[in-house]
C-alpha positions as CSV (number, residue, x, y, z in Angstrom):
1,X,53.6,42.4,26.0
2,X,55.7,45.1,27.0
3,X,59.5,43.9,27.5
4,X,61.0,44.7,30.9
5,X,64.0,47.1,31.0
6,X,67.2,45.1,32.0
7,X,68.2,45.9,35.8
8,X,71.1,48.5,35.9
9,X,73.7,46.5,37.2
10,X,73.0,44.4,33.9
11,X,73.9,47.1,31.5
12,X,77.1,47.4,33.5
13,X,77.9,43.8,33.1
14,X,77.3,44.0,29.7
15,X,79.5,47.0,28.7
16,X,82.4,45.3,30.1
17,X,82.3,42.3,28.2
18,X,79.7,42.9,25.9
19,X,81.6,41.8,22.8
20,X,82.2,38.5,24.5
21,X,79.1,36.6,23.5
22,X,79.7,38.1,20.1
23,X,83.8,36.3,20.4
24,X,82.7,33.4,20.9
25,X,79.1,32.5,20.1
26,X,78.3,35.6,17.1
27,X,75.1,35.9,17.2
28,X,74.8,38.5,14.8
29,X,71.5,37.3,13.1
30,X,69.5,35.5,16.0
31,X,66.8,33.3,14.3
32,X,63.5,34.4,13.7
33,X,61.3,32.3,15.4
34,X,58.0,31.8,13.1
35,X,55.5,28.9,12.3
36,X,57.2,25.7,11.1
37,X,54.2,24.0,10.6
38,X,54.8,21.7,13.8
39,X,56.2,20.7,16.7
40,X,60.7,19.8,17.1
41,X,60.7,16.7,18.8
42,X,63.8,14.6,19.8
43,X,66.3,13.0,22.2
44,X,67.6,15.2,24.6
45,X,70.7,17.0,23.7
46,X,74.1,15.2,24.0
47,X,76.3,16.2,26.7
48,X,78.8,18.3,24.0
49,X,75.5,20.4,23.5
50,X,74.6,21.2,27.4
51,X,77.9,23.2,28.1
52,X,76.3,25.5,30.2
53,X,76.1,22.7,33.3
54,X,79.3,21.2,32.6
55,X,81.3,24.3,31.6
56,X,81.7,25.2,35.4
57,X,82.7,22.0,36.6
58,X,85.5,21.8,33.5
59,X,87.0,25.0,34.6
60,X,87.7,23.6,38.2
61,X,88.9,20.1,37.0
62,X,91.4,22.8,34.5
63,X,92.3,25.1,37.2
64,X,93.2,22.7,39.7
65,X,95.0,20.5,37.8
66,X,97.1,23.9,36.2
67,X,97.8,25.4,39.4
68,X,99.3,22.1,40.9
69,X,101.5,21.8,37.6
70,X,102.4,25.2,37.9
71,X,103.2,24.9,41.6
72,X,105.2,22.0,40.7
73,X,107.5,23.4,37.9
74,X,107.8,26.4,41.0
75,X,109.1,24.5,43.7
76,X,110.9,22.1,41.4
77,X,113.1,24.1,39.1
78,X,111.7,23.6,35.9
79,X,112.1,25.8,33.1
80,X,109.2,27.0,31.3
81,X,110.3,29.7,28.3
82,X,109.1,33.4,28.3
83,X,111.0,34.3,25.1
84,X,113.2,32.1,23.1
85,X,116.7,32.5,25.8
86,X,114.4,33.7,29.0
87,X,112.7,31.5,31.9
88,X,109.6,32.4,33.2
89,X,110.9,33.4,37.2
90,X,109.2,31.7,39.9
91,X,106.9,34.4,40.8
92,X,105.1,34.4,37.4
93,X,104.3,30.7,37.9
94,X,103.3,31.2,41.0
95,X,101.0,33.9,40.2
96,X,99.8,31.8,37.6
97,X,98.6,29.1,39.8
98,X,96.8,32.1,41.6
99,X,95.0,33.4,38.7
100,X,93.8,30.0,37.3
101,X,92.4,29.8,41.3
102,X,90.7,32.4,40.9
103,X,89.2,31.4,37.8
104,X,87.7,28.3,39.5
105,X,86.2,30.7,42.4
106,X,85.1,33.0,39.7
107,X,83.1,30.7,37.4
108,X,82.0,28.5,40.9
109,X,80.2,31.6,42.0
110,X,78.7,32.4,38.6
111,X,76.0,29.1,39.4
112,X,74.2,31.3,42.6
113,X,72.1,34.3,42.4
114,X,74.0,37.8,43.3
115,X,72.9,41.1,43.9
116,X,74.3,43.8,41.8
117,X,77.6,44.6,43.3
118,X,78.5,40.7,42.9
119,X,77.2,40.7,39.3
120,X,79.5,44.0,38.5
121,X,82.6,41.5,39.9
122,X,82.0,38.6,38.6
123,X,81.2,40.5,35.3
124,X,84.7,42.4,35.7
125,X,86.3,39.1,36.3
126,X,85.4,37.0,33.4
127,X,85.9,39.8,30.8
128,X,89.9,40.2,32.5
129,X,90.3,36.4,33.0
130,X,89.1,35.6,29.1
131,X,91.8,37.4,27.7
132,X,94.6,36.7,30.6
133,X,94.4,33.1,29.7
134,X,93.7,33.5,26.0
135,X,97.1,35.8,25.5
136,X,99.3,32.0,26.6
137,X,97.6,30.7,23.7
138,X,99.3,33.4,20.7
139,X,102.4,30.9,20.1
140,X,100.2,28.5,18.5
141,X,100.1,28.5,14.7
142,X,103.8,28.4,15.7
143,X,103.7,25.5,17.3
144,X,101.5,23.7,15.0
145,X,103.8,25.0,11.8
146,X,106.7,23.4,14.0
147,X,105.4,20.5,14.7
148,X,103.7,19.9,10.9
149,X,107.0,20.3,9.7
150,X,108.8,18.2,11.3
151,X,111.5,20.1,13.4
152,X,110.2,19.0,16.7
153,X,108.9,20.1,20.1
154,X,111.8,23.4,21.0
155,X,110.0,23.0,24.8
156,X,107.7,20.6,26.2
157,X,106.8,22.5,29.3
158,X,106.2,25.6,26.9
159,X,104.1,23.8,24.9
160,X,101.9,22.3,27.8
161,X,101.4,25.3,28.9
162,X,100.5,27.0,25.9
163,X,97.6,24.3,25.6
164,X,96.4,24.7,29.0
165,X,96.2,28.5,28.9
166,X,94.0,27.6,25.2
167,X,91.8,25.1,27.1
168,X,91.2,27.2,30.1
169,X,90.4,30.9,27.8
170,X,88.4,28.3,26.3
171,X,86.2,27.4,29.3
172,X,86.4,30.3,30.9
173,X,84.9,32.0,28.1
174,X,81.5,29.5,27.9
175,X,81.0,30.3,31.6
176,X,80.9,33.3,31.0
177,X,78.9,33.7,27.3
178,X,76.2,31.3,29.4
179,X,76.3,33.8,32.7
180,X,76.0,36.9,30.7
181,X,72.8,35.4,28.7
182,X,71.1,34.5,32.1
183,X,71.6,37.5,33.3
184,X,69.5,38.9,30.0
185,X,67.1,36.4,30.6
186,X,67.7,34.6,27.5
187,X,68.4,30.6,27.2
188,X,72.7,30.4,28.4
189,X,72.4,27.7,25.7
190,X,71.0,29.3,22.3
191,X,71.1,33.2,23.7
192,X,67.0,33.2,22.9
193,X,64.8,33.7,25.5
194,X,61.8,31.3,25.7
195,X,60.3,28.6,28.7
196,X,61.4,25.2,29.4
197,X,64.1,23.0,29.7
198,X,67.9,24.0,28.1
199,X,68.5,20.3,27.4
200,X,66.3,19.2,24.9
201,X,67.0,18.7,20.5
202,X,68.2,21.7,19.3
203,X,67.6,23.1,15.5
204,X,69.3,23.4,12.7
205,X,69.1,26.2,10.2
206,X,70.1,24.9,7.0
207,X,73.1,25.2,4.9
208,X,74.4,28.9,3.0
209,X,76.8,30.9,1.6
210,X,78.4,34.2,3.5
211,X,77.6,37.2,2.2
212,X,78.9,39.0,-0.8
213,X,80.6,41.5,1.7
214,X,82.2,38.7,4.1
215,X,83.5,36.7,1.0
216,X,84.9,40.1,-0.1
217,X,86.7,41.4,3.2
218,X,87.9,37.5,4.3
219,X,89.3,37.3,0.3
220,X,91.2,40.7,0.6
221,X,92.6,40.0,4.2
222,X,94.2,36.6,2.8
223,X,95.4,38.5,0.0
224,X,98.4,39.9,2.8
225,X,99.6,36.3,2.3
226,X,101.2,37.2,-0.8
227,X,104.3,39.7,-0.3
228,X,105.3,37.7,2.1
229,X,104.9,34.1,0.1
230,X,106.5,36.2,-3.2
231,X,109.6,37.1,-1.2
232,X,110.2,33.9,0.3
233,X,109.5,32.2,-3.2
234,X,111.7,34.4,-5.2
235,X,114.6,33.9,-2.2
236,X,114.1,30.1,-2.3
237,X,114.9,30.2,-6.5
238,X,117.9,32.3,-6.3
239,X,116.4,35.6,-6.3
240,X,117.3,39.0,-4.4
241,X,114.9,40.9,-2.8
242,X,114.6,43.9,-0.2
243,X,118.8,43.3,0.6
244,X,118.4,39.7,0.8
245,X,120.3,37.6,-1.7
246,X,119.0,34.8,-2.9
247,X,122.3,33.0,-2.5
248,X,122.5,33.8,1.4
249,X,119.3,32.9,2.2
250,X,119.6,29.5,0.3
251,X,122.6,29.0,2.1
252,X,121.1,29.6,5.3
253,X,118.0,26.9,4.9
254,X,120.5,24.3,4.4
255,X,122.9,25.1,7.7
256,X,119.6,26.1,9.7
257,X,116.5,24.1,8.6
258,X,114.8,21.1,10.2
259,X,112.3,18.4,9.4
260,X,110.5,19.1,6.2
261,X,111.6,22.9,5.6
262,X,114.7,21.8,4.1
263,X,113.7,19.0,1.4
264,X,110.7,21.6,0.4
265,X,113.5,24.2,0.5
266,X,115.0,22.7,-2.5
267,X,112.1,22.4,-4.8
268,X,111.3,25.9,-3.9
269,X,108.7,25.6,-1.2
270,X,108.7,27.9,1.8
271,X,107.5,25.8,5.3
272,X,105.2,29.1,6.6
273,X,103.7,29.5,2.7
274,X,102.8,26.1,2.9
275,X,101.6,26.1,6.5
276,X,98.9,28.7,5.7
277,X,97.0,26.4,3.2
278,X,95.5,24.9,5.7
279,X,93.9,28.1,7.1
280,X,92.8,29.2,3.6
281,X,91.1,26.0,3.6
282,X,89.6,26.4,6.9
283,X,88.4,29.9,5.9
284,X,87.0,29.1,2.8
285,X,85.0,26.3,4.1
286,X,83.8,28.7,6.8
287,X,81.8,30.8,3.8
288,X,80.4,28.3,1.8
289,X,78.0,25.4,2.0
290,X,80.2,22.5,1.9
291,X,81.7,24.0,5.1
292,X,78.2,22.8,7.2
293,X,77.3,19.6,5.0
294,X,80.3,17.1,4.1
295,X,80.8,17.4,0.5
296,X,80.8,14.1,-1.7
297,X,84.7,13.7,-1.7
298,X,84.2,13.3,2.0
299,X,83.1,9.7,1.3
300,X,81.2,8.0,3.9
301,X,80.9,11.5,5.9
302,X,78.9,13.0,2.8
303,X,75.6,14.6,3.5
304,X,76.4,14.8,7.3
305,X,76.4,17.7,9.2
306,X,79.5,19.0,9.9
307,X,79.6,19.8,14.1
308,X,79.5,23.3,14.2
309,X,82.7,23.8,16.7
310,X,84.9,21.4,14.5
311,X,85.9,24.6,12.0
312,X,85.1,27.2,14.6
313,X,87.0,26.5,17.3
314,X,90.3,26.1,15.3
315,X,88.9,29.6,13.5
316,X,89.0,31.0,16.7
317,X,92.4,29.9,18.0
318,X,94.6,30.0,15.3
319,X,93.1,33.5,13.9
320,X,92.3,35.4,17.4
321,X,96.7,34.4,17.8
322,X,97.5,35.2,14.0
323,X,95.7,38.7,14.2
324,X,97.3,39.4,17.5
325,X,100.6,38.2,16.4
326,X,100.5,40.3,12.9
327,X,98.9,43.6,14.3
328,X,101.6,43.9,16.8
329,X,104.7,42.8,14.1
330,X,102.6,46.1,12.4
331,X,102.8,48.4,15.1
332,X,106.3,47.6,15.4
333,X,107.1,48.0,12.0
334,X,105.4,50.9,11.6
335,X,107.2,52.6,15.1
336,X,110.7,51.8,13.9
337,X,110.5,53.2,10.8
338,X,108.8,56.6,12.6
339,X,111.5,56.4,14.9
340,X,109.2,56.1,18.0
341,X,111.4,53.4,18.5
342,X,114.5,51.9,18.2
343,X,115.3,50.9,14.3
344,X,115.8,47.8,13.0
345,X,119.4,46.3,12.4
346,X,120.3,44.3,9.8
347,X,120.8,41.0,11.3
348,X,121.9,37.2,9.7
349,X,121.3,37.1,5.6
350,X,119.8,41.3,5.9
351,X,122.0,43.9,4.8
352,X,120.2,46.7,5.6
353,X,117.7,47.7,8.2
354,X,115.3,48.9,5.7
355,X,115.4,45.6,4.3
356,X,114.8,44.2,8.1
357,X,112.1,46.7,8.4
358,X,109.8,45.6,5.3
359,X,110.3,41.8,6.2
360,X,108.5,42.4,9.3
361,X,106.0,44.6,7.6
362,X,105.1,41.5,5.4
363,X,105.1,39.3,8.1
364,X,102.5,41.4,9.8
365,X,100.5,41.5,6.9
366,X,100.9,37.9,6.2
367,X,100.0,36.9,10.0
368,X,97.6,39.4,10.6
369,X,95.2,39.2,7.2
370,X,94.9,35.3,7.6
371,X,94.2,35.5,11.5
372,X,91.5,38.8,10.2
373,X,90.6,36.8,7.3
374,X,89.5,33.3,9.8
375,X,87.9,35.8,12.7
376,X,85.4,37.3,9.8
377,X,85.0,34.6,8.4
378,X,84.0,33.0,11.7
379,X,81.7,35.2,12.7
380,X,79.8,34.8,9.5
381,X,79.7,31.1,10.0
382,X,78.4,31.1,13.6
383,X,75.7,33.2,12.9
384,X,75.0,31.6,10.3
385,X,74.9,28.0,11.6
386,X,73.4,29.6,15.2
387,X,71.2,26.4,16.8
388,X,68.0,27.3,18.7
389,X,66.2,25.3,21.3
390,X,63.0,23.6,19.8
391,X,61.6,24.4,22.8
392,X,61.7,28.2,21.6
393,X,60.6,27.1,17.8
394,X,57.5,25.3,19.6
395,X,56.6,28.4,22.0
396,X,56.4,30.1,18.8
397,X,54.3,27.6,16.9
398,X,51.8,27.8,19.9
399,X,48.4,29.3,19.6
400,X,48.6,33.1,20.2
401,X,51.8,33.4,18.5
């Protein structure tokens, strides 16, 4: 059977946010569908696994509910941080409310049939609105190392919005992962095209390992941890390092820390080095077996299946932020010490610029290699762990396949 070219306005949909599907569903190694020797059969899916109908309806219940918030701190006064000693003015929440409007409209029109000028908007929209939403969400591994350590909330209203902008690049992003596969044809569930239903038992591929060349890159990326967790360590024990004295910054963790930082302070613990076990962890479980079947120190979870968004969805968040976060520290970096820039000035326990300079440097490559490290590492696991509709598996176990 000879496959039908895509409609033109198709290919235009899917340059402009072709690498979408691959952000958030990486299907980089779609299943081969072959003979199983019988039939899937099953209960329907749960409702966690037919996104595609309730994705739309979650993005109005969001954007309502965030525009009337955001309308609220407006016309009320409150306060909602842009940078650590700036407010967000009252236009930017109102335009806020607007675009998270829009993003009901948006994914509300994505359920009807359009001809090709509509599907070259809507296509337009969803690829903008993705990443509009999804840049509220960089602040938070910050957040989360706050919090884990103890020192408190520094803003409520910044950190509800921080989670709404997550939820709705979140939602957004479904819709529009399931609206670019119908428009390919394919299933908006498992991205493979076949008849029938999109709500039956899905399939499981079973458990592996990455391959050698993911293990490699996510193992070298994490490796940017380490200037920045050797400075901080050889500060914390009384060391000097690029103009930093180990006395000064010693001095300034007891006046300035909170919560945890400062007991783990004195036995010559950094908060941030410790906070970034986790995500080593994470990644780590993302490239190996025990990261899609509980392990036996799991206890009464062993030989389960883990749910495959419980480690990606935290993969995505915390390392699309952290890679944003450390690339631009990078660029930065990298511009003040060319000059494009102003240079750095040596401010609190720095003495030099330089010293400034090459603190940020780290900081980029400490931020940016684990956030790196979790995306590839991601992207391995999701292709890995991809489900397809039995309905597909059984089309393909028919007679004349």
């Amino acid at each position: 059977m000879t496959r039908a070219r895509p409609p033109a306005a198709n290919l235009v949909v899917s340059a402009i946010f072709g690498h979408l599907e691959d952000l958030v569903t990486l299907p980089t190694h779609t299943p081969q569908l072959g003979r199983t020797g019988g039939l899937f059969e099953g209960p329907p899916a749960s409702w966690g696994r037919r996104w595609p109908v309730w994705a739309p309806f979650a993005v109005r219940v969001w954007g309502v509910l965030y525009a009337a918030i955001l309308v609220t701190w407006a016309a009320t006064g409150t306060g909602v941080p842009l940078t650590p000693h700036v407010y967000q003015p009252v236009a930017l929440q109102l335009a806020q409310a607007v675009l998270a409007v829009l993003a009901v409209a948006v994914c509300a029109a994505t359920a009807k049939e359009r001809a090709r000028p509509g599907r070259i908007v809507l296509g337009t929209s969803l690829a903008l609105l993705v990443p509009a939403f999804g840049w509220g969400a960089v602040g938070l591994p910050m957040h989360l190392v706050t919090l884990v350590s103890g020192a408190g909330v520094e803003s409520a209203t910044g950190l509800v919005q921080l989670l709404l902008n997550t939820c709705g690049a979140v939602l957004v992003a479904m819709v529009a992962v399931a609206y670019r596969r119908r428009l390919r044809g394919r299933c908006a569930r498992c991205g493979v095209r076949h008849e029938g239903p999109e709500e039956g038992p899905l399939h499981h591929p079973p458990a592996s390992v990455a391959s050698v060349r993911t293990r490699v890159a996510a193992y070298v990326l994490v490796c940017g941890l380490l200037p920045w967790s050797l400075v901080k360590t050889v500060w914390l024990f009384g060391g000097d390092a690029i103009s930093v004295s180990g006395e000064a910054w010693q001095a300034d963790v007891e006046s300035s820390a909170t919560g945890a930082a400062r007991p783990l302070a004195q036995i010559g613990v950094d908060v941030t080095v410790l906070a970034s076990l986790p995500g080593i962890f994470l990644l780590v479980g993302l490239l190996y077996r025990w990261g899609q079947v509980f392990p036996r120190w799991t206890l009464f979870l062993s030989g389960r299946r883990v749910p495959r968004l419980l480690p990606l969805v935290p993969a995505w968040l915390v390392g699309g932020a952290l890679s944003a976060y450390g690339i631009g520290l990078l660029c930065y970096a990298l511009l003040s010490a060319l000059g494009a820039v102003q240079r750095m000035e040596p401010t609190g326990v720095f003495t030099t610029g330089t010293g400034m300079t090459w603190m940020v440097t780290f900081g980029g490559l400490s931020f940016g290699g684990l956030g790196t490290g979790l995306l590839v590492a991601a992207r391995s696991y999701a292709a890995r762990t991809r489900q397809v509709c039995a309905t597909a598996l059984n089309a393909a176990d028919a007679p004349g396949h």
